[in-house]
ZAGU-460728 format. One record per residue (C-alpha): chain; x, y, z. Coordinates in steps of 0.25 Angstrom, whole numbers, m for minus. Layout:
BEGIN
["A", [X, Y, Z]]
...
This chain:
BEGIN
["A", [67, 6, m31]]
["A", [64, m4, m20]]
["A", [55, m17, m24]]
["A", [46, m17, m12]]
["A", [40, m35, m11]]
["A", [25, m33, m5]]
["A", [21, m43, 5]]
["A", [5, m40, 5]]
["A", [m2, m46, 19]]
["A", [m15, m53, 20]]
["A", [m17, m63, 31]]
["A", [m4, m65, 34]]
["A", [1, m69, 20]]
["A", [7, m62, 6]]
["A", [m5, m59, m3]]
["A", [m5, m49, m15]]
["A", [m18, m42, m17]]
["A", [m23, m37, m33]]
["A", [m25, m22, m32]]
["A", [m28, m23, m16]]
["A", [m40, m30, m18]]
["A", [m41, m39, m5]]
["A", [m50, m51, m12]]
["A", [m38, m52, m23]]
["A", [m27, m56, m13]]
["A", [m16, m67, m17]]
["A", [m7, m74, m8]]
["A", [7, m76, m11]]
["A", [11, m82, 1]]
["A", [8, m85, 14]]
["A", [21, m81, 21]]
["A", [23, m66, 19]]
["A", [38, m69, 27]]
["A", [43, m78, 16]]
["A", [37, m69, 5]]
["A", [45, m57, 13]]
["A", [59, m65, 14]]
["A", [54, m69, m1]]
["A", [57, m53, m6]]
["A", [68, m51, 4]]
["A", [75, m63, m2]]
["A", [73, m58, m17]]
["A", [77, m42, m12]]
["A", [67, m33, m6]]
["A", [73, m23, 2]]
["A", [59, m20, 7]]
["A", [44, m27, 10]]
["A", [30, m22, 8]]
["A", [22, m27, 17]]
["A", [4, m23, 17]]
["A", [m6, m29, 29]]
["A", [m17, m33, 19]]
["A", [m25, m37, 30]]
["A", [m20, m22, 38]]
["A", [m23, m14, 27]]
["A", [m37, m18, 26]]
["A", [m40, m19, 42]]
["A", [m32, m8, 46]]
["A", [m22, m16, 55]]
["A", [m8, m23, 54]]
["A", [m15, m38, 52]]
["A", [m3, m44, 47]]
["A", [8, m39, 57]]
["A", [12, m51, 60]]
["A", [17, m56, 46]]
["A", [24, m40, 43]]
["A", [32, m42, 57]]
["A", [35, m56, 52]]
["A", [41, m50, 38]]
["A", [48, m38, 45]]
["A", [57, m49, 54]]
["A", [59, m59, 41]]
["A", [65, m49, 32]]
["A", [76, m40, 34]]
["A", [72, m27, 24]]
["A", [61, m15, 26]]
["A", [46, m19, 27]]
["A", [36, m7, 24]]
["A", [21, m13, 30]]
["A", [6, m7, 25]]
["A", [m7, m13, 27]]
["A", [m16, m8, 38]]
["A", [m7, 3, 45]]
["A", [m16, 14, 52]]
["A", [m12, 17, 66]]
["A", [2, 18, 71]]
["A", [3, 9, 79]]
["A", [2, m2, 66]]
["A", [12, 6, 60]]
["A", [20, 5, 74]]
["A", [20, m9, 75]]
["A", [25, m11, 62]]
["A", [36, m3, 63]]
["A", [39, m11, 76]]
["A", [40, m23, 68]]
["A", [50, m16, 59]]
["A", [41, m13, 48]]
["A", [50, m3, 41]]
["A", [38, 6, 34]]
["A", [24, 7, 39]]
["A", [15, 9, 26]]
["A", [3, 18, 27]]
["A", [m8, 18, 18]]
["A", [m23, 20, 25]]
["A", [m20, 30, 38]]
["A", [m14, 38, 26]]
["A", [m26, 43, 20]]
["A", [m34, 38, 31]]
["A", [m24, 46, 44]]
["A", [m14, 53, 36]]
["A", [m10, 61, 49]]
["A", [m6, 47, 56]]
["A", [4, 46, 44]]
["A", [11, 57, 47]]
["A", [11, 51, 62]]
["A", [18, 39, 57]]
["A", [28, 45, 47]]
["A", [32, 54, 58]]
["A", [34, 44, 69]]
["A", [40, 33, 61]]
["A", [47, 42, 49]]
["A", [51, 34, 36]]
["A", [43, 23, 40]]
["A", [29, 27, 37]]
["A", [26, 23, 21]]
["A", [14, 27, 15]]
["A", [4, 18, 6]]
["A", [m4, 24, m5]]
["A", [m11, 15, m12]]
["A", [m21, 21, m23]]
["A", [m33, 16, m30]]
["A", [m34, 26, m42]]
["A", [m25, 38, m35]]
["A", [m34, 37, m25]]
["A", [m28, 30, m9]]
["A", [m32, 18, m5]]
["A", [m34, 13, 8]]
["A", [m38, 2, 19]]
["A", [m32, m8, 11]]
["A", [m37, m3, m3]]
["A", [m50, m4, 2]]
["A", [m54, 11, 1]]
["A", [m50, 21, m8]]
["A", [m48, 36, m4]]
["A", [m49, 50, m10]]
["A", [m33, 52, m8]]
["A", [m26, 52, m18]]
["A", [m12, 45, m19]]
["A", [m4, 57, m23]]
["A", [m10, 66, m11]]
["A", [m7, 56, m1]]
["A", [7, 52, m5]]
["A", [10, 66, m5]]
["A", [4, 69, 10]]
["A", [8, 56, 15]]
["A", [24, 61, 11]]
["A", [23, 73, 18]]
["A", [18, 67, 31]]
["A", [31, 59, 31]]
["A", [29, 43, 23]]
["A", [41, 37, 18]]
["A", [35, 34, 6]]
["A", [23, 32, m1]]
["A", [19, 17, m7]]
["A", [10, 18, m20]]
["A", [1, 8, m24]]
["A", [m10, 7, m36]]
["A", [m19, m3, m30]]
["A", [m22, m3, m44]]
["A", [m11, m9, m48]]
["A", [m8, m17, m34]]
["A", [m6, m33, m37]]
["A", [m9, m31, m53]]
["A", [5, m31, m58]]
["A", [1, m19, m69]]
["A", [13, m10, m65]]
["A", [13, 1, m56]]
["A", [5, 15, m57]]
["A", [19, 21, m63]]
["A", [10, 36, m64]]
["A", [4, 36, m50]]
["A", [17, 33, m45]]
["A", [26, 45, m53]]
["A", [15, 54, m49]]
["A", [14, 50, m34]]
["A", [31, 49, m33]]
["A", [32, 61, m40]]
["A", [24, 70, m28]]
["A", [30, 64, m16]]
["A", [46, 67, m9]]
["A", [45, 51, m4]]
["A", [45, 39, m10]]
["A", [34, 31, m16]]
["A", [35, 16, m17]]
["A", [24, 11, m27]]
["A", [16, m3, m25]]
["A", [5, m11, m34]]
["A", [7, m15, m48]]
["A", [22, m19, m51]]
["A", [22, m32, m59]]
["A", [36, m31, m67]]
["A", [50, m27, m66]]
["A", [46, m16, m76]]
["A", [36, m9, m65]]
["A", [46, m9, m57]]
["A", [56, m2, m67]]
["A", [42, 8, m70]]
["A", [43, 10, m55]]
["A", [58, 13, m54]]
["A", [56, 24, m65]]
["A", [50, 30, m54]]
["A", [59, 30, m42]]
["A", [66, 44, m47]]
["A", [51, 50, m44]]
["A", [50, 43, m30]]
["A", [46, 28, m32]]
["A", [57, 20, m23]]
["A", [49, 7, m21]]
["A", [41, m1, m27]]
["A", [30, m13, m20]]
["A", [29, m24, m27]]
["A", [19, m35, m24]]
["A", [12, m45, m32]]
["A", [22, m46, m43]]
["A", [32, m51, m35]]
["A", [23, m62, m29]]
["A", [19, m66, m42]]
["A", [33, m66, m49]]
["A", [32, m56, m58]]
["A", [43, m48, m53]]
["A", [56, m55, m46]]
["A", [57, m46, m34]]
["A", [73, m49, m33]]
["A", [73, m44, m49]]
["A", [65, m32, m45]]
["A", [74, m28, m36]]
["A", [83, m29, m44]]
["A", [79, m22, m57]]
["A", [74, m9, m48]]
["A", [79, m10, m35]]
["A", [91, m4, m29]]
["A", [104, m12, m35]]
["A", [93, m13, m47]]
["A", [100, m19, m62]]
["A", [104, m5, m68]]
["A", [111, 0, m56]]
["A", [119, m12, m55]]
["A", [131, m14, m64]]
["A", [132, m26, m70]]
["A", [141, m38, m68]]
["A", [149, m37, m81]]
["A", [160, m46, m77]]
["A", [174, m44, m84]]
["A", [168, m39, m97]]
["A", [172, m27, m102]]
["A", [161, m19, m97]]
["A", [165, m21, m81]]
C-alpha cells in the first residue's frame, strides 16, 4: 500500500485544515518545497497536493507553488483544489502534474469527466469527499444529494483511474479512518480507491492495509505526519512496498540464515 504525504495549499504555504473547516487552519510551514523534498527525503514515491484557495474560488490560485514542487522533486504528484474547466486541468498536466484530481465538476458536470478521462487516460483521478455518505463540494462548502457509493460507481465507468475517499468527518482529527465506508465503497468498484482523512497511527494504517485485497492501494496521510504522530519513513516501511513482513531479515551467520 502506498503512503501518499499531503501537502494542503493556502496562500502560498503548507496548512492543515480540522475537518475542512477554513476558520480552523494551521500553518506548518511557509515553504511547501522544503516540506515536499522534506517526504521525498524520508520515501514518498508520491505527493498530494490540494489548491485550498482553488477549491473554494473555483481557479488554480496556487499554481505557482504546484509548478515549483513538480520541478523540485523527482516522483509522481497528483493535484486537487479548484479544477472545473479543462483548460486547468490542461495546464497542470503541462507542468507535469502526473494526475489531475476531480471532485466538483463531478457531481456538478459529470459528462466533462468522461471528456477528460478520455482525452488524457489514466491521468484523470477522482475526489469524493463525503459529509455523512452524502458528496461534498466547492471546497466542503456544500453538501449534495449524491451519495458516495453512486458516484464512485459512475465516475469508474466513465474512465478515472482511481477514486480518493475522504470522511471530512474524520479529516485532520486523527480518530482513524472510516474502515466500513471504505470496504463498502472498494468492494463495488473495478479501480482502485485511495482513502484520505483520519489516519493518526501506524496501526490505521495496518486497519487500512487489511483492505488492499478489496481494492484500497493508497492511503493520504496528512496532519499526522506534520505533527509527528507517524514517522512517514517508518510508515513506509511497515505498509509500503518492501514493508517489514516481506522482507527477510538480516540474520547474520546464526543458524537460521
Amino acid at each position: 500500500m502506498e503512503v501518499i504525504p499531503a501537502i494542503d495549499l493556502l496562500d502560498g504555504k503548507c496548512v492543515r485544515l480540522y475537518q475542512g473547516d477554513y476558520s480552523q487552519s494551521q500553518v506548518f510551514d511557509e515553504n511547501p518545497v522544503a516540506v515536499a523534498k522534506q517526504w521525498v527525503e524520508q520515501g514518498a514515491t508520491r505527493l498530494h497536493l490540494v489548491d485550498l484557495d482553488g477549491a473554494k474560488t473555483g481557479e488554480s490560485v496556487n499554481l505557482k507553488s504546484i509548478e515549483a514542487i513538480v520541478q523540485a522533486v523527482p516522483i509522481a504528484v497528483e493535484v486537487g483544489g479548484g479544477l472545473r474547466d479543462r483548460t486547468s486541468v490542461a495546464t497542470l498536466l503541462n507542468i507535469g502534474v502526473r494526475w489531475a484530481i476531480l471532485g466538483t465538476v463531478a457531481v456538478e458536470k459529470p459528462e466533462l469527466v468522461e471528456q477528460l478521462c478520455q482525452e488524457f487516460p489514466g491521468k484523470i483521478i477522482v475526489g469524493i469527499d463525503a459529509r455523512n455518505g452524502k458528496v461534498a463540494t466547492r471546497g466542503w462548502l456544500e453538501t449534495s444529494e449524491v451519495t458516495a457509493q453512486n458516484l464512485a460507481q459512475q465516475m469508474a465507468q466513465m474512465g478515472a483511474a482511481e477514486i480518493i475517499y475522504t470522511d471530512i468527518h474524520r479529516d485532520g482529527t486523527l480518530q482513524g479512518p472510516n474502515l466500513e465506508a471504505l470496504r463498502e465503497l472498494a468492494s463495488n468498484l473495478s479501480i482502485p480507491v485511495i482513502a484520505s482523512g483520519g489516519v493518526s497511527s501506524l496501526t490505521d494504517l495496518f486497519s487500512l492495509l487489511a483492505l488492499e485485497p478489496l481494492g484500497v492501494r493508497g492511503a493520504i496521510v496528512g496532519r499526522a505526519i506534520y505533527t509527528g504522530d507517524v514517522s512517514l519513513q517508518e510508515a513506509i516501511q511497515a505498509v509500503g512496498s518492501g514493508r517489514y513482513q516481506d522482507v527477510p531479515p538480516d540474520l547474520g551467520n546464526t543458524t537460521f540464515a
